[in-house]
C-alpha positions in Angstrom: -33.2 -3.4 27.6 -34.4 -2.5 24.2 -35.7 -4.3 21.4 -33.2 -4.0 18.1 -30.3 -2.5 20.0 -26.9 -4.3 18.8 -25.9 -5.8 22.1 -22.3 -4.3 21.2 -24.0 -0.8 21.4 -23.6 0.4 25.1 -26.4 2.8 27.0 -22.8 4.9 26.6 -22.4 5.0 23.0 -26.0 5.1 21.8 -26.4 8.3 23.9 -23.2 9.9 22.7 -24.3 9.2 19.2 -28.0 10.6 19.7 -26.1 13.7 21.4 -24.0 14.3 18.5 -24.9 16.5 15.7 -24.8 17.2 12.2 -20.9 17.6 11.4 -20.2 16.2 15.0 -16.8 13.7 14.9 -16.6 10.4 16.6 -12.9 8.4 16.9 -13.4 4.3 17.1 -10.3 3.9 18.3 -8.3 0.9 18.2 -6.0 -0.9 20.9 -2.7 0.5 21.0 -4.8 4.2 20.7 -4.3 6.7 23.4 -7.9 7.3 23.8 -8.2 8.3 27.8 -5.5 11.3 26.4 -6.9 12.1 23.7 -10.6 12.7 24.1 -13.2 15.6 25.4 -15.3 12.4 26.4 -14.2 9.1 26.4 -16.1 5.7 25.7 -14.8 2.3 26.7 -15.9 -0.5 24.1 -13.4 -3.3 25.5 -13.3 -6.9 24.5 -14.8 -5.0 21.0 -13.5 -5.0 17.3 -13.8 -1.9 15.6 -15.9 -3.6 12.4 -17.8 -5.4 14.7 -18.4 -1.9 16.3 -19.0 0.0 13.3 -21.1 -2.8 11.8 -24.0 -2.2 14.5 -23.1 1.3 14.7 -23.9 2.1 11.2 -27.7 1.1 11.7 -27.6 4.1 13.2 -25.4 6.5 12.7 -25.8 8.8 9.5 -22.9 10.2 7.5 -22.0 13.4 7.0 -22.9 13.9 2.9 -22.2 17.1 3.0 -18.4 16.9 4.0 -15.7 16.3 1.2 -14.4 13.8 3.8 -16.9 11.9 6.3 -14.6 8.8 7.0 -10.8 9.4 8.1 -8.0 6.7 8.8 -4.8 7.5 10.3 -2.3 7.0 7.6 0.7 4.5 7.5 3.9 5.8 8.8 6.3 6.4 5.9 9.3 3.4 6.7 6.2 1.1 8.7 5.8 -2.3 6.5 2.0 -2.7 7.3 -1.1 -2.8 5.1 -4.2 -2.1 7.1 -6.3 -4.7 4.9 -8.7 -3.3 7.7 -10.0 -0.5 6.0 -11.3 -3.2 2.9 -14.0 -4.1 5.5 -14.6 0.0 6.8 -15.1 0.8 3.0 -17.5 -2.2 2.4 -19.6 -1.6 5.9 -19.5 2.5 5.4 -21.1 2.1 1.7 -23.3 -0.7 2.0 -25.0 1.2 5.2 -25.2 4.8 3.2 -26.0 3.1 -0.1 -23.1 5.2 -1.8 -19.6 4.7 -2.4 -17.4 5.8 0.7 -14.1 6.7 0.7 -11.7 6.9 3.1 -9.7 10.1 3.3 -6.0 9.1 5.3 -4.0 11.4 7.0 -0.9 11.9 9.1 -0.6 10.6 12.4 -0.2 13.8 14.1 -3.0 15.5 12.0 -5.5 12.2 13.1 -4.7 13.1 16.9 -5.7 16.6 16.4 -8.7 16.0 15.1 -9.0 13.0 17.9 -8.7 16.4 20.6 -11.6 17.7 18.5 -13.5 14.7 17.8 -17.3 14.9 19.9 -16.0 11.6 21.4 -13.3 9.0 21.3 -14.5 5.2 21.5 -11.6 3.2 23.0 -12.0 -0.7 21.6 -9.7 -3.6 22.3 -9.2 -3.8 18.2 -5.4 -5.3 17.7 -5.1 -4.4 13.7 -2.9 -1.8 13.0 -3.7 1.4 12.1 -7.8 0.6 12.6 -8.2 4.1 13.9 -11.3 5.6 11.9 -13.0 9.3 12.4 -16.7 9.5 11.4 -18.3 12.8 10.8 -22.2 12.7 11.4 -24.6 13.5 9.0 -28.8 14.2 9.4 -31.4 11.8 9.1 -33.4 13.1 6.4 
């Protein structure tokens, strides 16, 4: 054990998120996700939220502020009545940890799986809010 660590934060996803580099992905993936088919290398998180997650995460974990686009959600299907009131608390958490304003860039579901294939890693959570899928690009630690 270590002092500091977010008990949240597995041996798991600490070490794939000191592996990753600059303009690596990562997927924090929620429930209904196909994560185990969707990922070079896959991290379970269960019983975890994805803020709760991203929260202890982003004491961490540097954005990319290079990239037009460091945080991605999946956008809602056209005809789906749902609004991911979700992403209020991804915004919040993402700019209070970089001390900028973040915005999240949404895309299609098909295009969000692609880049899931892509992604350095693919955290599966037990998060049961809709369309809580969110792709972080890393930054440096300057």
């Amino acid at each position: 054990m270590l002092k500091n660590i977010p008990q949240v934060i597995s041996p798991e996803l600490m070490s794939v998120m000191m592996s990753m580099g600059h303009g690596d992905e990562i997927v924090l993936a929620d429930g209904n996700f196909p994560a185990a088919s969707n990922a070079q290398r896959l991290v379970r998180a269960d019983g975890l939220g994805v803020v709760e997650l991203l929260e202890a995460m982003m004491q961490f974990f540097p954005l990319d502020t290079y990239a037009d686009r460091p945080a991605t959600v999946m956008a809602v299907v056209p005809g789906d009545d749902v609004e991911p009131t979700i992403w209020n608390d991804y915004q919040r958490i993402l700019s209070e940890a970089e001390g900028r304003d973040v915005e999240l860039h949404e895309v299609a579901r098909e295009e969000f799986y692609a880049a899931s294939r892509k992604a350095f890693a693919v955290v599966a959570t037990s998060e049961t809010a809709l369309y809580a899928n969110l792709l972080l690009k890393k930054g440096v630690v300057t």
